[in-house]
C-alpha positions in Angstrom: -27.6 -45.6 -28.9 -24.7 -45.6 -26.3 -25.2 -45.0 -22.7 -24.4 -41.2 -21.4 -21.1 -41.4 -19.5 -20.6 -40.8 -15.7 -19.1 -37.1 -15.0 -16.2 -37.2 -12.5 -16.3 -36.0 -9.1 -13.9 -33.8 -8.1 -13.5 -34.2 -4.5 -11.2 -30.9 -3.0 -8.4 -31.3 -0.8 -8.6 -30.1 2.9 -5.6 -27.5 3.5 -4.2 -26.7 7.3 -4.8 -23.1 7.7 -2.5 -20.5 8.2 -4.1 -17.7 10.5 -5.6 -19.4 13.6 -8.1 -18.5 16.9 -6.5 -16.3 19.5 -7.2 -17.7 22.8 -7.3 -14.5 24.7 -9.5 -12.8 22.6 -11.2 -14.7 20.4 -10.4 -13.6 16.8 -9.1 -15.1 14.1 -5.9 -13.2 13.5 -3.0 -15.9 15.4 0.0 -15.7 12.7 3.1 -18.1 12.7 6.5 -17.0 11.6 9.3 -19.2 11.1 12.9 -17.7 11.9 15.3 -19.9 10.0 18.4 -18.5 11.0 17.7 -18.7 14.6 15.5 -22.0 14.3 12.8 -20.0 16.4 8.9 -19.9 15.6 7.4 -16.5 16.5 3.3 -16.3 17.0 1.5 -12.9 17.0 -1.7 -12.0 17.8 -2.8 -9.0 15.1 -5.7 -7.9 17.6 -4.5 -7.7 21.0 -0.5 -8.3 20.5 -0.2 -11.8 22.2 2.9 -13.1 21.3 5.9 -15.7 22.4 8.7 -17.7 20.6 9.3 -21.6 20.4 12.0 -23.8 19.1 11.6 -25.1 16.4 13.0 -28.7 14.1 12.7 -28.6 10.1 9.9 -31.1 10.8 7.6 -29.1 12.4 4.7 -27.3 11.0 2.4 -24.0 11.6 -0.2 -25.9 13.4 2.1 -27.7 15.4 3.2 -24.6 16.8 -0.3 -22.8 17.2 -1.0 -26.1 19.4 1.9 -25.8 21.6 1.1 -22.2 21.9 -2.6 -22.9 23.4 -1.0 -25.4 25.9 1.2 -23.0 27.1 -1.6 -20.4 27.5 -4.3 -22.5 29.5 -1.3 -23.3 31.7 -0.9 -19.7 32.5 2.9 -20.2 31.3 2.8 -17.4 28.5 3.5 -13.2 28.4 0.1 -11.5 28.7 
């Protein structure tokens, strides 16, 4: 008699999302656009319309962006 063998674990891997909190209000529907052309990331708010644009590097990533765009708004620095 052999011993039963051990079934592997798969453990999933954590993705960033890609639709993020708005901070004005409060839903999920924050989406990133990246303008290559004009090296410009555009974020819009599907619910209420928020929305600005940031420079952008080929480095830089959706989340990176969303960040930047929540400093800017608890500064009181963005378009209402």
């Amino acid at each position: 008699m052999g011993r039963r063998r051990r079934r592997a674990v798969r453990i999933p891997q954590k993705r960033l999302p890609s639709v993020f909190l708005c901070p004005k209000c409060g839903k999920k529907a924050i989406n990133v656009v990246f303008k290559e052309e004009r090296q410009k990331a555009s974020i819009v708010c599907g619910n209420c319309g928020l929305r600005d644009e940031f420079p952008t590097k080929k480095t830089i990533q959706e989340i990176d962006v969303y960040c930047e765009f929540t400093d800017k708004f608890y500064s009181n620095r963005t378009r209402a």
